[in-house]
C-alpha positions in Angstrom: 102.7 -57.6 123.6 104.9 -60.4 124.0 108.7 -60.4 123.3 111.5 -62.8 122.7 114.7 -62.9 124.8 117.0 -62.0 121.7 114.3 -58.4 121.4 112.6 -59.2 118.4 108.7 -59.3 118.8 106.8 -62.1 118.8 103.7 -60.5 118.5 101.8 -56.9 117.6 98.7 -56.4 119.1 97.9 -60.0 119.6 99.1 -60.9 115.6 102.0 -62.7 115.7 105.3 -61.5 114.3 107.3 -63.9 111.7 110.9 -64.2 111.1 111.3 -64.4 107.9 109.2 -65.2 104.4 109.9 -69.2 105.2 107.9 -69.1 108.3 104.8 -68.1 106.4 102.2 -70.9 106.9 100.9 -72.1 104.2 104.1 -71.4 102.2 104.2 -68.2 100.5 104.2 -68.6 96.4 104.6 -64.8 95.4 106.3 -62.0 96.6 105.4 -58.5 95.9 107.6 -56.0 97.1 106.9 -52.4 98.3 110.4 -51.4 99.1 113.1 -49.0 97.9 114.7 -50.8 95.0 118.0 -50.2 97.3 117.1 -52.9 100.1 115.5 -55.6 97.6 119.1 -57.4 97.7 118.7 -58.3 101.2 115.8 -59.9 100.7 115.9 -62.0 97.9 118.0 -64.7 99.8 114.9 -64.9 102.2 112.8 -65.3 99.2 115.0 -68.2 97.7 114.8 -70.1 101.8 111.3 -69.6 101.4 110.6 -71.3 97.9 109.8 -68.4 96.3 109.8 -69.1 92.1 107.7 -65.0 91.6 108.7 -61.7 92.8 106.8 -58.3 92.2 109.2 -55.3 92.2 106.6 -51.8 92.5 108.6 -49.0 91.4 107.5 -45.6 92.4 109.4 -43.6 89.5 110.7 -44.7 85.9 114.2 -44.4 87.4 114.0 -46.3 90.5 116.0 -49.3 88.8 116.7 -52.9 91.2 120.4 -53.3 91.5 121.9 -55.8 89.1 122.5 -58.0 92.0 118.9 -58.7 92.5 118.1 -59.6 89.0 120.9 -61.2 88.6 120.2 -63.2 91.6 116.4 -63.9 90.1 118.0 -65.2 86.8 120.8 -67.8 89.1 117.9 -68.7 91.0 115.1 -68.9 88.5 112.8 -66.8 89.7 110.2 -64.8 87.9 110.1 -61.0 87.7 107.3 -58.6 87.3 108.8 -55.0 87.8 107.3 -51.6 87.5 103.9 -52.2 86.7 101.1 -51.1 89.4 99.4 -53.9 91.4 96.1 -51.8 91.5 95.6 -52.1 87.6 95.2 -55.8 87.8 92.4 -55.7 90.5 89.1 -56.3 89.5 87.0 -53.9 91.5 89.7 -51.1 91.4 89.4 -47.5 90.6 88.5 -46.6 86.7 92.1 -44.9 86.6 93.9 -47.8 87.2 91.5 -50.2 84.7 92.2 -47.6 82.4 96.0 -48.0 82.5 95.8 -51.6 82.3 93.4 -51.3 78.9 96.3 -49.0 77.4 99.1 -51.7 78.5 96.5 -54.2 76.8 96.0 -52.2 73.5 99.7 -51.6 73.0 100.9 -55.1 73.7 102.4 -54.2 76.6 100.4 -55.8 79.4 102.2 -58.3 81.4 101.7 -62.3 80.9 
């Protein structure tokens, strides 16, 4: 492992260790978060100096609302939001459970576009 003078790491187990979302090469187009609602404000500035027009928020509970900040943030700054839904139920080859909740979201009108 190789490190940088100011102690952030360069690299993990020979995969190199990026900055921020802006040093993504290619360019990143999507973001899907995985994160406590709580710390999604810090990172939407990164998002916005990478180019980032799409964010994914994954809640883990009905309650676990994004701050206004960060939506309000996504509405100054045009980006899209998808928030709540569960990234599994739009895989193809994914379990039956999670097809299953996409087919409900489908019949009620309620699947995302």
């Amino acid at each position: 492992m190789a490190s940088l003078s100011n102690g952030d790491m360069s690299e993990i187990d020979g995969k190199p260790c990026l900055g921020g979302l802006a040093d993504i090469k290619p360019p990143v187009q999507t973001a899907l978060f995985l994160i406590p609602p709580k710390t999604t404000d810090d990172m939407m500035q990164d998002c916005a100096d990478a180019g980032i027009q799409k964010v994914w928020f994954r809640r883990k509970l009905r309650h676990d609302e994004h701050s206004s900040n960060t939506m309000s943030f996504c509405k100054e700054h045009k980006v899209s939001v998808i928030s709540g839904f569960c990234p599994l139920m739009f895989l193809p080859d994914t379990e039956s459970f999670h097809r299953f909740h996409g087919f409900l979201l489908k019949l009620f009108g309620k699947y995302p576009r």
